[in-house]
N, C-alpha and C positions, 0 to 999 in steps of 0.2 A: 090745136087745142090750147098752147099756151098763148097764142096769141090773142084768146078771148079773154084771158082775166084783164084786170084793171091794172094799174098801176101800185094802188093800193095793196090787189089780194096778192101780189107776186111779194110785194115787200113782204107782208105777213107770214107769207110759206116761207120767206127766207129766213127768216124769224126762227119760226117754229123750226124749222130744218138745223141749221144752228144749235139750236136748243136741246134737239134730242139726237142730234151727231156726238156720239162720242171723243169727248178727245184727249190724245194719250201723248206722253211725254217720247218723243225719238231715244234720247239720250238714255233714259229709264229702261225703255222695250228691249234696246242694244243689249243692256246690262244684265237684265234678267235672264234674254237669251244665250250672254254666256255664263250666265250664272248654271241656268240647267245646262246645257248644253256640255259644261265640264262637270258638272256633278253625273251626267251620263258617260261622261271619259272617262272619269274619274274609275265610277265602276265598271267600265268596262277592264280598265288598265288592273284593276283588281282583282277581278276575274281570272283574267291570262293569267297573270303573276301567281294566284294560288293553283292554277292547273299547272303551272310549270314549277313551282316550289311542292308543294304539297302532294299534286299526284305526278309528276316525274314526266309529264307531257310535253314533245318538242314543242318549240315556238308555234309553225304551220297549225299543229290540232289542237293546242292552248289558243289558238286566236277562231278556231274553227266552232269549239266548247263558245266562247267568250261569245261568238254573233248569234250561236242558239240561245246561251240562257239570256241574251241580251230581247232575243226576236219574243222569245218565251215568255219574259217579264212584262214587255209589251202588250204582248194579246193578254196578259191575265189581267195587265191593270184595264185593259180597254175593254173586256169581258166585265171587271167590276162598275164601269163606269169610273176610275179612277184618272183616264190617263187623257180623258178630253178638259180635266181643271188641271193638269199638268201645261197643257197647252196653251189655255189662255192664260197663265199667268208668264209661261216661258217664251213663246211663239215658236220662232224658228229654232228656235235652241232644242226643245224637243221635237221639232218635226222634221227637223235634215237629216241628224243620225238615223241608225238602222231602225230603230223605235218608232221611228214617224212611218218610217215605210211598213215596217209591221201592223201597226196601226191602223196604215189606210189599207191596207188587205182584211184586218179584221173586223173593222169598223161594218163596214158594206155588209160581210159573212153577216153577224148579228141583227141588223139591222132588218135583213132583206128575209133571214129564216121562218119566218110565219107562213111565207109567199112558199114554201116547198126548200126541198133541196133540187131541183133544176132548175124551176121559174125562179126562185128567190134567189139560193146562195149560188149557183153554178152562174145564173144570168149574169148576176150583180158582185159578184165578188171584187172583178176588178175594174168597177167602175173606177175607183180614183186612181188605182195601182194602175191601169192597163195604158194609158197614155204614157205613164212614166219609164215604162217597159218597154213600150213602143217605142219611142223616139230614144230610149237609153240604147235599144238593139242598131238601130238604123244611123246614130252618128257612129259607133262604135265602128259599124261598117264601111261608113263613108270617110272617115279617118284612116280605118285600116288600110282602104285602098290609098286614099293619100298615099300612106307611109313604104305600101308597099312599091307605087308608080316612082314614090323617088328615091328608096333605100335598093 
């Protein structure tokens, strides 16, 4: 197919293409990302700290507290619609921590609930989570054995 346009209309599309490509500073995208990315350490490290000052929680269940209300805050802002403009202004910065993965578990849930709870949320829950679970279980395993053939 593309080798029927002209010379002319391929310039054009490149043009146009060009034109409504977005484009975005590297250096900037870096910045923001660790800009959120420690505003989400930040509170998580705040978290722990008040379970472990304030309610008298070892390190282990202060950091246990700290992934739930972390996982928790997640799906509420992604329930409001709040936490996919968290995204694109931060990128990676919100989407590696636990909150991205939270995220992409509840995203799909909402999205797909119309559809039932089997056909909808049961089918598609973990469309974006279930690769990452997959292949998180199967290196795990293939390292393990590594470690175990030469320890």
């Amino acid at each position: 197919m593309s080798n029927n346009l002209s010379e002319e209309e391929k310039k054009q599309y490149e043009a146009y293409v060009k034109q409504v490509t977005p484009t975005k500073s590297l250096p900037l995208q870096m910045l923001k990302a660790f800009v959120v990315g420690g505003i989400i350490c930040t509170l998580g490290q705040f978290i722990q700290n008040m379970m472990m000052n304030q309610f008298g929680l070892e390190q282990t269940q202060a950091s246990s507290w700290c992934s739930l209300l972390l996982i928790l805050l997640s799906v509420i802002l992604t329930g409001f619609n709040l936490f996919g403009p968290i995204v694109n202004f931060g990128g990676a910065g919100a989407l590696v921590p636990i909150t991205g993965f939270a995220n992409s578990v509840c995203a799909p849930a909402i999205e797909f609930q119309k559809e039932g709870q089997v056909y909808g949320i049961g089918c598609k829950i973990f469309t974006i989570a279930g690769p990452v679970i997959l292949y998180g279980i199967v290196s795990s395993w293939v390292f393990g054995l590594i470690y175990w053939l030469f320890m």
